[in-house]
TIKEKOL-169570 format. One line per field, with one value per residue (C-alpha): residue in one letter; z, y, x. Coordinates in Angstrom, 2 decimals, m for minus. Each point is the difference from the previous one (the first is absolute). Layout:
N
res <- A/...
pz <- Z/...
py <- Y/...
px <- X/...
***
This chain:
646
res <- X/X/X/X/X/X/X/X/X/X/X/X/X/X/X/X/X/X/X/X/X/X/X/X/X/X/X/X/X/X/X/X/X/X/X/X/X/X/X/X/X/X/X/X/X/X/X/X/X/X/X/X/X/X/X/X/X/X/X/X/X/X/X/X/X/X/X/X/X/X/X/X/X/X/X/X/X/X/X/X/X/X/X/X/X/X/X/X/X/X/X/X/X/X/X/X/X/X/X/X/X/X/X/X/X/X/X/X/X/X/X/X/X/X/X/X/X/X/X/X/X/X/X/X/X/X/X/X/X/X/X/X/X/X/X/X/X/X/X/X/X/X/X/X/X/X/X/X/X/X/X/X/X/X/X/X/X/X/X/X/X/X/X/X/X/X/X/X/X/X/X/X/X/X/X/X/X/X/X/X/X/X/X/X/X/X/X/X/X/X/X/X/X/X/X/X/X/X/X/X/X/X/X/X/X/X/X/X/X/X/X/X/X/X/X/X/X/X/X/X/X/X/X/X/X/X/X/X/X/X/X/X/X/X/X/X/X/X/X/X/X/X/X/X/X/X/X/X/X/X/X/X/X/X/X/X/X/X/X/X/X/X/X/X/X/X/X/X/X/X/X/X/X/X/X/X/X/X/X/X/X/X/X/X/X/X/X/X/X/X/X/X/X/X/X/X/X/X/X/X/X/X/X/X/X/X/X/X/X/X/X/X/X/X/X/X/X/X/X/X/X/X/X/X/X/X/X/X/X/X/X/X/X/X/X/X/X/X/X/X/X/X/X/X/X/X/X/X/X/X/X/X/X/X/X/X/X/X/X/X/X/X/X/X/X/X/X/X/X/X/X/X/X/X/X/X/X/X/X/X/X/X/X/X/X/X/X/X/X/X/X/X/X/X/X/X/X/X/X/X/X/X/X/X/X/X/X/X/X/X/X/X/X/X/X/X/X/X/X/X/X/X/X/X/X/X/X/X/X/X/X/X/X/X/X/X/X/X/X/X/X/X/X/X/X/X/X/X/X/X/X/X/X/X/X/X/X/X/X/X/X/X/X/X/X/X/X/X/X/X/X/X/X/X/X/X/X/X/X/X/X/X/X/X/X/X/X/X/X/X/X/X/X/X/X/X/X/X/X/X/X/X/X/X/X/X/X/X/X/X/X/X/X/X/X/X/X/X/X/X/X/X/X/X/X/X/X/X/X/X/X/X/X/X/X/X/X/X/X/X/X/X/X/X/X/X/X/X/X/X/X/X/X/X/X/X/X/X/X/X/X/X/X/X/X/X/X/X/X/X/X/X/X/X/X/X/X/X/X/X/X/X/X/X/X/X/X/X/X/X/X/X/X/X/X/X/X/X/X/X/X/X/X/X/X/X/X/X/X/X/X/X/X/X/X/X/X/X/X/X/X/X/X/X/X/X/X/X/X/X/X/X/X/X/X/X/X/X/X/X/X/X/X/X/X/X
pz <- 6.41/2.56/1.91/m1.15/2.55/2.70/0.50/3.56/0.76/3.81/0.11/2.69/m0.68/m3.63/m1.35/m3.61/0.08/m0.57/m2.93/m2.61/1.91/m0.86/m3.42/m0.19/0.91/m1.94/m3.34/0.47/m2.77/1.76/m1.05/2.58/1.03/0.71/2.92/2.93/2.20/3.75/1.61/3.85/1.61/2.82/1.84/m2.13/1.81/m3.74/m2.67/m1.36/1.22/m1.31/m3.97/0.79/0.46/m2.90/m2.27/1.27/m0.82/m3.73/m0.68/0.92/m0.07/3.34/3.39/3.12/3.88/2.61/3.34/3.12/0.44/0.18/m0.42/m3.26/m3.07/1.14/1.77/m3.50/m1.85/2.18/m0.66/m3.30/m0.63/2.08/m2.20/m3.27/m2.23/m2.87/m0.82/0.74/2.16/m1.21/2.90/m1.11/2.36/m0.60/m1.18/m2.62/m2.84/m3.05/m3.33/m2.31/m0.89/3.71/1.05/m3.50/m0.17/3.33/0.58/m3.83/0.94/3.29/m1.76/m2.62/3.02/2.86/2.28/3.90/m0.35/m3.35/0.57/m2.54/m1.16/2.14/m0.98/2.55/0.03/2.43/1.90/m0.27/m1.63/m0.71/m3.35/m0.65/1.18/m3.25/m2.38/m1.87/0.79/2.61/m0.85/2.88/2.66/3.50/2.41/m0.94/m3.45/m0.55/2.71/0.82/3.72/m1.98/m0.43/3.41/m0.66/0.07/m3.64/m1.01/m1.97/2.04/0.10/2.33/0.80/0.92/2.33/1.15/0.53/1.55/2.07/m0.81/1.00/0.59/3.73/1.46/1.93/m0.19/m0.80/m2.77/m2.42/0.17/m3.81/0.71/2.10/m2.54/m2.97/1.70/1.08/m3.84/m1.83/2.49/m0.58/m3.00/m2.74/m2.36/m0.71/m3.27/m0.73/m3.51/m0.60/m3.46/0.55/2.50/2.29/3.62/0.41/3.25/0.42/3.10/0.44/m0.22/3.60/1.00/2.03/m1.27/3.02/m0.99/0.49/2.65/3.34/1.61/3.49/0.09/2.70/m1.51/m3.47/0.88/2.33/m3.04/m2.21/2.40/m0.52/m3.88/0.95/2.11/m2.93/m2.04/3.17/m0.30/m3.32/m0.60/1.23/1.54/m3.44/m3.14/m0.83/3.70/m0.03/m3.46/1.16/2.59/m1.56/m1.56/2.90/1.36/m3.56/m0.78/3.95/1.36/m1.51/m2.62/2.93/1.17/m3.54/m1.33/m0.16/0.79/3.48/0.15/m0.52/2.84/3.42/2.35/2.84/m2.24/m1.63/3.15/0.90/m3.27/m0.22/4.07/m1.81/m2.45/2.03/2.23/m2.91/m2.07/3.50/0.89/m3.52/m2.49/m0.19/m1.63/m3.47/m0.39/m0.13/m2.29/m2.65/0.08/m2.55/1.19/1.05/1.75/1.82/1.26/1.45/1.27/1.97/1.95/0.84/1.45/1.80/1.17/m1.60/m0.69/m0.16/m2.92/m2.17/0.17/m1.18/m2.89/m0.75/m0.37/m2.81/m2.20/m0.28/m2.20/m2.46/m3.13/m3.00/m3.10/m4.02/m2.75/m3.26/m2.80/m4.06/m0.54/m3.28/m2.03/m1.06/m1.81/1.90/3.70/1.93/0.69/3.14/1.63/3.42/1.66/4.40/3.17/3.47/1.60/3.44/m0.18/m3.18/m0.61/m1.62/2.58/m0.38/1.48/0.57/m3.38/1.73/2.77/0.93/1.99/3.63/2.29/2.63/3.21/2.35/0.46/m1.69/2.79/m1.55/m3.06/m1.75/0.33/m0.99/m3.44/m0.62/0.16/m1.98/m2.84/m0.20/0.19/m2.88/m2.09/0.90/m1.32/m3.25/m1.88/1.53/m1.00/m2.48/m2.16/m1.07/m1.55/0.57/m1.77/2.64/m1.02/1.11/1.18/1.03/1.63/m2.54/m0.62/m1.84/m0.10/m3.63/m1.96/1.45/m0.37/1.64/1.18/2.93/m0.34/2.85/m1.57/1.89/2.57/0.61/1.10/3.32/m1.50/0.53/m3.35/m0.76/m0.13/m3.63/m1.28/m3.92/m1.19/m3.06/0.23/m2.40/m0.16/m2.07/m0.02/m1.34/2.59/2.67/1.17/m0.33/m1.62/2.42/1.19/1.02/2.09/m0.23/3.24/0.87/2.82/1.02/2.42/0.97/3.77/2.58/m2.05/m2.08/m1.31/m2.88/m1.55/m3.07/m3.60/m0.15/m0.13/m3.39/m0.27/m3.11/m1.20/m0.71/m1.33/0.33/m1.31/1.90/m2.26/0.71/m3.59/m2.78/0.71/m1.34/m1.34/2.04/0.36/m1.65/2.93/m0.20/2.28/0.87/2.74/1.59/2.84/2.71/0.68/2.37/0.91/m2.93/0.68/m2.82/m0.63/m2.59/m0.85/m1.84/m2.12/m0.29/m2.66/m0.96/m1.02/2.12/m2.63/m2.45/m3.06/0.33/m1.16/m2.71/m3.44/m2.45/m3.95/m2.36/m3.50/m2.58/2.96/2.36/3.38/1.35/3.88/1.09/3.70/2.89/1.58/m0.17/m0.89/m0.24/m2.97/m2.21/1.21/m1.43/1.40/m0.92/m1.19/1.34/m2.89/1.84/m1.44/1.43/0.34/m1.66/0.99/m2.38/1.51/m3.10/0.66/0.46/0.80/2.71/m0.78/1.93/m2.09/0.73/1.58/1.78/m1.51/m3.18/m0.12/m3.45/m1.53/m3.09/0.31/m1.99/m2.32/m1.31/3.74/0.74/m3.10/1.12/1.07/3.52/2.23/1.68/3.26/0.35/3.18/0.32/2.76/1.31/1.88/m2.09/2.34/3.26/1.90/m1.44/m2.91/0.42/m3.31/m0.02/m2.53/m2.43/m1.20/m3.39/m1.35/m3.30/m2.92/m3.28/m2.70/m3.64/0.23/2.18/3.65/1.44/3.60/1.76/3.67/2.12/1.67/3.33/2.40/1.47/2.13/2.73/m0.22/0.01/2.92/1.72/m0.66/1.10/3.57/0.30/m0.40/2.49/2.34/m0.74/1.12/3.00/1.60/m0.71/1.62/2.72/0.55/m0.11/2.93/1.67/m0.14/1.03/3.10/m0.66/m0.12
py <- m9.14/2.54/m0.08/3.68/m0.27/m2.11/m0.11/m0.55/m2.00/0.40/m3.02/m1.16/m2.09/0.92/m3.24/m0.08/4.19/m0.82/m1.46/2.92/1.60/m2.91/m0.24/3.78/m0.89/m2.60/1.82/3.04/1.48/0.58/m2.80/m3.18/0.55/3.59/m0.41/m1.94/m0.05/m0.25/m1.37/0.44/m2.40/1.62/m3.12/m0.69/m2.90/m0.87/m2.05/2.96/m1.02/m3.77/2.19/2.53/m3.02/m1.74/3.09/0.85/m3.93/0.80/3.26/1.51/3.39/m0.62/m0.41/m0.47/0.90/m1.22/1.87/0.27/1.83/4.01/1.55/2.19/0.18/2.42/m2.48/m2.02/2.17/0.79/m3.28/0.19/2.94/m1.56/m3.10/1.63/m0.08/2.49/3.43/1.21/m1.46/m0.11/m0.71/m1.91/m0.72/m4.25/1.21/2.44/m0.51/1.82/1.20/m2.54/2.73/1.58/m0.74/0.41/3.79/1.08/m1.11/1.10/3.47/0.01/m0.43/2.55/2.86/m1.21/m0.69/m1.25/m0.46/m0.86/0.06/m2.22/1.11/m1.82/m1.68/m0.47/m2.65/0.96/1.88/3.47/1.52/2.56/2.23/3.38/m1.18/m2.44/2.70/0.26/m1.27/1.44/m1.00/2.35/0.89/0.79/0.45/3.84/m0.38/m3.37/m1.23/m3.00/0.47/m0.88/m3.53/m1.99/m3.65/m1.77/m1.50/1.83/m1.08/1.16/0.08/m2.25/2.00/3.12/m2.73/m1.03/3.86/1.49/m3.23/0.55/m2.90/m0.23/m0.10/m3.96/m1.40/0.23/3.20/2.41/2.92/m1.72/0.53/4.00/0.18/m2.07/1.86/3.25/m0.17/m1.42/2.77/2.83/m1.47/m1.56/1.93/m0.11/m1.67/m1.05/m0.44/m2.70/0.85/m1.41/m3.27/m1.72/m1.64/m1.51/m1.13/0.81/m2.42/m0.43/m3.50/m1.34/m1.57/3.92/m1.27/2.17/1.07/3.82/m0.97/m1.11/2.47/1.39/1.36/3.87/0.26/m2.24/1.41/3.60/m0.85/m1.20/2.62/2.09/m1.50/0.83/3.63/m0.32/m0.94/3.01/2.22/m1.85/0.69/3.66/3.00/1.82/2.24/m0.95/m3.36/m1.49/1.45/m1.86/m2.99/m0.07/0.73/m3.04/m1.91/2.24/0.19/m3.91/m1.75/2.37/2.61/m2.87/m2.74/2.65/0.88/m0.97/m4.01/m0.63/1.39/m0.75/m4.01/m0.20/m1.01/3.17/m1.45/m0.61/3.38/2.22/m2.35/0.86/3.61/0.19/m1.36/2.43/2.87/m0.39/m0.74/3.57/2.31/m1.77/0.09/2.22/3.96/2.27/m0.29/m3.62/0.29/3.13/m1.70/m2.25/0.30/1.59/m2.39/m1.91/2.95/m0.18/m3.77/0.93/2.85/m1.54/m2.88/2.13/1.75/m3.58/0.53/m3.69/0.82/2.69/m1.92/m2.86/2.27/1.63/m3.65/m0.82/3.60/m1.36/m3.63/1.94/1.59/m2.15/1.13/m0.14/m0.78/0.72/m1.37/2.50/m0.57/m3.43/m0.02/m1.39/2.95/m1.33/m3.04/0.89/0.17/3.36/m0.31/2.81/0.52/2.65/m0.73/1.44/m0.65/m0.94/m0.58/m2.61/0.32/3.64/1.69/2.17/3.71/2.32/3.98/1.61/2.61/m1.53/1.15/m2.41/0.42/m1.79/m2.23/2.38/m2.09/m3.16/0.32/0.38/m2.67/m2.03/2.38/2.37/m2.54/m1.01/3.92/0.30/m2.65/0.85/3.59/m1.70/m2.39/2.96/2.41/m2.99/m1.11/1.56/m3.22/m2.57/m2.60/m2.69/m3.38/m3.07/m3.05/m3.36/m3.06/m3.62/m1.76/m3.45/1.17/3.63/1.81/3.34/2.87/3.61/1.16/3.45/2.35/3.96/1.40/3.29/1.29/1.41/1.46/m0.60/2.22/m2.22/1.97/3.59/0.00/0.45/m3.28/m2.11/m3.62/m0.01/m2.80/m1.46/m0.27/m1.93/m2.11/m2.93/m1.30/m3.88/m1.75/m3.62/m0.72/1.36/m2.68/m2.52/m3.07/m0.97/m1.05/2.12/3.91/1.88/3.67/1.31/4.36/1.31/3.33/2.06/2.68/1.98/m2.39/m3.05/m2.27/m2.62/m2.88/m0.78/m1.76/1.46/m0.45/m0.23/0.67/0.13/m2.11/2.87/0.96/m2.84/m3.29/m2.54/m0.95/1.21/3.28/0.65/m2.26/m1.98/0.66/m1.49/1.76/m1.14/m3.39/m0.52/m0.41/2.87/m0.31/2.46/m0.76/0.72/m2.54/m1.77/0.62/3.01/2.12/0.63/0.37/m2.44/m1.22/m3.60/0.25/m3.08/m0.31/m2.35/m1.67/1.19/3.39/1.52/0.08/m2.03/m2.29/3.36/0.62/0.88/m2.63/m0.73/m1.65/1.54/m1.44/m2.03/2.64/0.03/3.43/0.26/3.46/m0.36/2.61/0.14/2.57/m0.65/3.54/m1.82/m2.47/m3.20/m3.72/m2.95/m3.17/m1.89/m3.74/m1.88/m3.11/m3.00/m3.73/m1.42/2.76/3.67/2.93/2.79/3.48/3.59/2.53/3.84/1.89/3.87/2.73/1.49/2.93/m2.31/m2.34/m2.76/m2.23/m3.73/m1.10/m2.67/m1.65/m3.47/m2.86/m1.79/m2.50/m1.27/0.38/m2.49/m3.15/1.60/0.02/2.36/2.23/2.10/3.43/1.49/2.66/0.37/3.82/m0.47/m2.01/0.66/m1.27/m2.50/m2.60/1.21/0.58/m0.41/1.80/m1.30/1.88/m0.46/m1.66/m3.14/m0.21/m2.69/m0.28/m0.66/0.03/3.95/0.06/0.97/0.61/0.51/m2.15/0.65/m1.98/m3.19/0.96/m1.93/m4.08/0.73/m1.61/2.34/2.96/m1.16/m0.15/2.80/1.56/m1.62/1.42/3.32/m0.78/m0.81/2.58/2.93/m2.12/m0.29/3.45/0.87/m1.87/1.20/3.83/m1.22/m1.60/3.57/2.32/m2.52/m1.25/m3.49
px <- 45.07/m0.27/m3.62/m2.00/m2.89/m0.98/m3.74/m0.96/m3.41/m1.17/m2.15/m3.04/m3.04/m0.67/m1.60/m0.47/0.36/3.42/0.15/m0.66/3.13/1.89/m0.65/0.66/2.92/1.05/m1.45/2.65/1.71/3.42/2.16/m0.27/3.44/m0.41/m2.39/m1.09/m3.02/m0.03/m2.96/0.26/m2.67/m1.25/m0.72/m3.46/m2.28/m1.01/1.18/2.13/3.21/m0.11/m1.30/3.28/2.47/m1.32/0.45/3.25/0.64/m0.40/0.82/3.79/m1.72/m1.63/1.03/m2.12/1.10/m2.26/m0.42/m2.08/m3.12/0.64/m2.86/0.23/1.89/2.85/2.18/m0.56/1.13/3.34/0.66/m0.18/2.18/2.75/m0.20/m0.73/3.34/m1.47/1.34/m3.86/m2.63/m3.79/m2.82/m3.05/m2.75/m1.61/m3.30/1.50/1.55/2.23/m0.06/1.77/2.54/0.36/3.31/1.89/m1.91/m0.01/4.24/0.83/m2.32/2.41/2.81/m0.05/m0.92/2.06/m2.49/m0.10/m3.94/m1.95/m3.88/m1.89/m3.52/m2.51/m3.97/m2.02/m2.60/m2.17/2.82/0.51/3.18/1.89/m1.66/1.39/3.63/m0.17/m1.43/3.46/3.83/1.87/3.78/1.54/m2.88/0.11/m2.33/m0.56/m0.21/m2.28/m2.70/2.09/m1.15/m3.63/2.02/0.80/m0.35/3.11/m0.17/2.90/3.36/2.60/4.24/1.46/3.37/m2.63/m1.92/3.97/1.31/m3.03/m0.74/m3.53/m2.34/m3.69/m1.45/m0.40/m2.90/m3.72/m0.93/m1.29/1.73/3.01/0.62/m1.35/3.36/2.51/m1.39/0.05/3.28/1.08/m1.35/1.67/3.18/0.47/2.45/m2.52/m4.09/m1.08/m3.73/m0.83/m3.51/m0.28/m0.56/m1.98/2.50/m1.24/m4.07/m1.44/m2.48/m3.03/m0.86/m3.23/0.08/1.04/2.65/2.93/1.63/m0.26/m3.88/m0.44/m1.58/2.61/0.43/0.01/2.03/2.80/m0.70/0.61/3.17/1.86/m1.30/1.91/2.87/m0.02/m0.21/2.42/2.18/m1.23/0.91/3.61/0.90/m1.73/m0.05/m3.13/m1.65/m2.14/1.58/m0.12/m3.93/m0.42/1.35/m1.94/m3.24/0.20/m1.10/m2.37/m1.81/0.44/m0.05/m2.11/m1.99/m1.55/m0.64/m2.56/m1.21/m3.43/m1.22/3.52/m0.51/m3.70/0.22/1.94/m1.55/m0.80/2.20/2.87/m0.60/0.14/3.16/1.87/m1.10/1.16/3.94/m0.16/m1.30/3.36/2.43/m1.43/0.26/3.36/2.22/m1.66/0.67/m2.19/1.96/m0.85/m3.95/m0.03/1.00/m2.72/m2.93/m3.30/m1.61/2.98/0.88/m3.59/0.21/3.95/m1.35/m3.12/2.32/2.11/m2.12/m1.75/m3.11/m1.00/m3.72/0.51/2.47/m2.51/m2.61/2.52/0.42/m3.73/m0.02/3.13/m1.24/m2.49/2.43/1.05/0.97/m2.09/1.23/m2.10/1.73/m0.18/1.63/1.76/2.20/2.72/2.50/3.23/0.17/m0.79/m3.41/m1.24/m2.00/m2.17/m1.49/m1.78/1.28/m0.94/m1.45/m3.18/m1.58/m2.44/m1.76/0.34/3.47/2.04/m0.90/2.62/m0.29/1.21/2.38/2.12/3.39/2.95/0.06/1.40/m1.54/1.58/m2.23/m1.51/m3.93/m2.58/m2.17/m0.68/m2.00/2.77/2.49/m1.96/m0.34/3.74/0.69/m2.31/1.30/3.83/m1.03/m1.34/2.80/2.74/m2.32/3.42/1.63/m2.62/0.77/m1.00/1.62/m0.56/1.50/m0.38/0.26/0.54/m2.40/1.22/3.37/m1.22/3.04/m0.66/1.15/m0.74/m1.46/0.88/m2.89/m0.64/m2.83/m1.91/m1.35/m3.64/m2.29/m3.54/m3.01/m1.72/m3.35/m0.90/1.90/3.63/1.52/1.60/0.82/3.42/0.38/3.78/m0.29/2.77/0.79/2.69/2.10/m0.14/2.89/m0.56/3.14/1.71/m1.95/2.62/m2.33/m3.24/m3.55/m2.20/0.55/m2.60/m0.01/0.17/m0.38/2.25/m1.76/2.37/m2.24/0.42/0.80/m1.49/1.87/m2.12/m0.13/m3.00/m0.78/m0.64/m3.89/m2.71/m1.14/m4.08/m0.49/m2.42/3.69/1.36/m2.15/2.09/2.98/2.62/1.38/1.21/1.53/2.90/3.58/2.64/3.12/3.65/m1.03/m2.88/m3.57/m1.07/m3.83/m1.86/m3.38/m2.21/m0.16/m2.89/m2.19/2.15/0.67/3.22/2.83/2.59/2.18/0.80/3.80/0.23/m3.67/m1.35/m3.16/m3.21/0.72/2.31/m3.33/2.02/m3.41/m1.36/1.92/m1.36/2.25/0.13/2.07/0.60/2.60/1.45/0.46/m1.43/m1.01/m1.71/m0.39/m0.37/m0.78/3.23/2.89/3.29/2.31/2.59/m0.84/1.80/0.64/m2.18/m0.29/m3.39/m1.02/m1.84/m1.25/m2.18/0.05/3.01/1.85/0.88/1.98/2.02/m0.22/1.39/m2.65/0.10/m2.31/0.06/m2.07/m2.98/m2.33/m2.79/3.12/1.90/0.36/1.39/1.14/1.58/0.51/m1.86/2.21/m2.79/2.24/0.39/m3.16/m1.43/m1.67/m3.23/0.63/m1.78/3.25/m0.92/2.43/1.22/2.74/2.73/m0.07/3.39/1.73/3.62/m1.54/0.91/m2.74/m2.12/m3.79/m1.78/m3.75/m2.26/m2.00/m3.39/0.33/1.32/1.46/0.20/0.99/m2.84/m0.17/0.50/2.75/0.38/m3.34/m1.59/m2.65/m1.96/2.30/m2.04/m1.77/1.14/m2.35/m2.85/1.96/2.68/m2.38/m1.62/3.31/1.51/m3.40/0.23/3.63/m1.48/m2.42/2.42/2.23/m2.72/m1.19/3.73/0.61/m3.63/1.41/3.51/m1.97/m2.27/2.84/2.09/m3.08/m0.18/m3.60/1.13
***
């Protein structure tokens, strides 16, 4: 069977950071014979290479090349392509790893639109990636019509016979933007890009020891040279106009205007600041024209032109004002409609503790010259931000929250400019309301509801809270549901507030311990505070010791939520047992989860009839007690531990 994709592994002192990539690997859904993996060892000092042999020992899929010392991963993955034998090439870094479906998706998605280049959607653990270029799929996109240039990483699937006609290989030795220049050059010539954005295919992890070698300080003067070198690319393969200025505001937006943004900039030692600013100072004077920076937003444009006219002082100072701005969420109406989550939020901006105000007439203008001071500068901006509210938006997204997944929700929203005092300036306020299917979620866990407000030159994510619990004290944020054959529970975080929504939930959470239950002429009824939009089969779990019964029941919604019922089988039941009853929610899943009700059940002299269920040993009380305990102080703990007081 031919090889479909060779995935290439540049390899260097990982330690045990390799070995979710490995078993990544080895969990693929592309037939065993259909792929291979290529780890290139880098000439690691550590026990990798003796764990690489070993593997490639036992499994035919892998093979292992050994090689000197050279500094980075390009010459690695050279190597690789020249010894890779699949029909497309897939580069995985050692402390990443994949989707289980990755390769058959991203080479079928390939495939089917004849693409040189397939881009996988990313997750970031701690690592930022690419967002709006992963809001839908992109089967045929190119540089003009997608932000692909947004997408620069080298985890990319991508044809060997383009790699063998164009000659394209990354840049060797110890250096930095290597994969800038590779990818670059890729998308510029490559017959056609496809983007797969439906299903979360490469995880872009930090480690916890922080030594990812995208993290670590790098020299400016270096840093900038190569940068250079990926707009030299750009320069090669475009003409001068509107795509060669977008292109290239890419990396004065990403590599430079954001270094000197905010606490990113501030953080950062004064000596190493005024050396970084000094690089990017010569690289904005020497390579941009005018048409790069105007596309900018507001207050980018701001940063781009004091570094370009060298004024470190004042874009420390502008710094200092934006570390200030934040967004702010206030969650409105949470409700079940026909299935899916309505969820409500009122968005907009603060500085410090106050919301934004903004002058309520503003028109677009230009920034013709560089602001003569800060004051000046925020003026600008906040008549900019006003003048553009037309382009402001609002989104939700829901984002896994062990594996960082995330997916833009359904949203509509308006724009409203509500009176901020007597001396005409508004708050400029995003209403929207998102449409959450839970159905529609690839995988159960836990999903926090995270607000992307786009709003002048700030683009910020923030999560969906805080409620006051004047507004709702509890921690549910509504009844849970009964969707696509899921239990579908949303809450407020504690100590946060923040909304979230555990898919799969079970337990006491979904209120069934709640539930108001009889039994009449052998029928159980339990009308429970959960919504279901279509009635739906689920099975009852009669339970006493030693023996357990399995009876069709029904859950159909109701005006006040849901009703269980069943018809409970006396003559099974005889013997005077005492039976406990539970019901499965998701009866189709993977493994069942049965939720008890409040009630047991036994058959006396008049038949079926109901009876407190047993509260559970002292002992057990007491346990269960101290778990809760626990429970509160670790998370008390982990909150400290996060707001740095620890």
């Amino acid at each position: 069977m031919p090889v479909k994709v060779s995935v290439i592994v540049p390899v260097y002192n990982p330690g045990t950071y390799i070995e979710d990539c490995i078993s990544s690997l080895q969990r693929q859904s592309l037939p065993p014979d259909e792929y291979e993996v290529i780890f290139v060892d880098d000439g690691s000092t550590d026990a990798t290479p003796t764990r690489l042999d070993a593997l490639a020992a036992e499994d035919p899929r892998m093979r292992v090349i050994h090689q000197e010392n050279s500094g980075w991963s390009g010459k690695p993955r050279n190597v690789g392509i020249d010894a890779a034998r699949g029909e497309f090439v897939m580069f995985v870094d050692n402390d990443d790893y994949l989707g289980d479906e990755a390769l058959e998706r991203m080479y079928d998605y390939g495939v089917a639109n004849g693409a040189d280049v397939i881009v996988g959607k990313m997750a970031g653990q701690g690592r930022g990636v690419p967002v709006e270029l992963f809001r839908r799929n992109h089967p045929r996109a190119t540089v003009e019509s997608a932000p692909l240039i947004d997408s620069l990483t080298p985890h990319k699937m991508i044809r060997r016979a383009f790699l063998e006609r164009t000659g394209l290989r990354f840049p060797e030795g110890r250096r930095r933007l290597e994969d800038h220049v590779f990818v670059t050059e890729a998308y510029l010539r490559a017959d056609n890009v496809s983007v797969l954005s439906d299903y979360v295919c490469y995880y872009h992890l930090r480690r916890d020891d922080g030594s990812n070698a995208g993290f670590e300080r790098f020299d400016p003067v270096g840093y900038f040279k190569n940068l250079r070198e990926a707009l030299d690319v750009v320069e090669k393969y475009t003409e001068p106009g509107p795509v060669r200025d977008r292109l290239f505001r890419r990396w004065l937006r990403v590599e430079m205007v954001e270094r000197l943004r905010a606490r990113r900039f501030l953080k950062l030692p004064d000596d190493y600041r005024r050396e970084l600013f000094r690089e990017i100072h010569q690289v904005v004077v020497e390579r941009f024209g005018p048409g790069v920076a105007v596309g900018l937003q507001p207050t980018q444009q701001v940063v781009a032109a004091l570094a370009a006219a060298d004024r470190y002082d004042d874009v420390v100072a502008f710094a200092q004002w934006e570390a200030t701005v934040k967004p702010l969420t206030v969650p409105g109406t949470i409700e079940w409609r026909d299935g899916a989550l309505r969820v409500s939020f009122t968005a907009e901006y603060a500085c410090g503790r106050e919301p934004m105000t903004f002058p309520a007439r503003a028109e677009s203008a230009a920034l013709e010259d560089t602001p003569k001071d800060v004051g000046d500068a925020i003026a600008w901006v906040g008549a900019q931000t006003a003048a553009r509210f037309g382009q402001a938006t609002a989104d939700l997204l829901l984002k896994e929250r062990s594996s960082a997944a995330q997916y833009f929700q359904p949203v509509t929203f308006t724009r409203e400019s509500v009176p901020a005092g007597e001396d005409g300036r508004v708050r400029l306020q995003l209403r929207a309301t998102a449409t959450v299917d839970p159905a529609a979620l690839p995988d159960d866990g836990v999903w926090d509801a995270v607000a992307r407000v786009k709003l002048g030159g700030w683009t910020k994510e923030v999560r969906l809270g805080p409620v006051s619990r004047a507004a709702s004290p509890g921690p549910a944020a509504g009844p849970a549901a009964l969707v696509g054959g899921r239990a579908v529970r949303p809450y407020w975080t504690e100590p946060h507030r923040n909304l979230s929504l555990d898919v799969g939930a079970g337990g006491k959470w979904l209120g069934l311990n709640r539930a108001r239950v009889g039994v009449a002429g052998g029928r159980l009824t339990a009308a429970v505070a959960l919504h279901v939009p279509a009635p739906a089969d689920v099975p009852l779990l009669l339970a006493c010791p030693g023996r357990s019964l399995e009876v069709a029941g029904t859950v159909a919604p109701t005006a006040e939520g849901a009703v269980v019922e069943a018809e409970l089988p006396a003559d099974e039941l005889a013997g005077g047992a005492l039976w406990r009853i539970a019901v499965c929610l998701a009866p189709d899943a993977a493994q069942r989860r049965y939720h008890r009700l409040p009630l047991a059940v036994r058959v006396g002299p008049g038949g079926v009839e109901t009876v407190a269920p047993p509260r559970p040993g002292l002992l057990l009380r007491l346990a269960r007690k101290a778990r809760r305990v626990l429970r509160a102080a670790r998370g008390r703990m982990v909150a400290r531990v996060k707001a740095g007081r620890v």
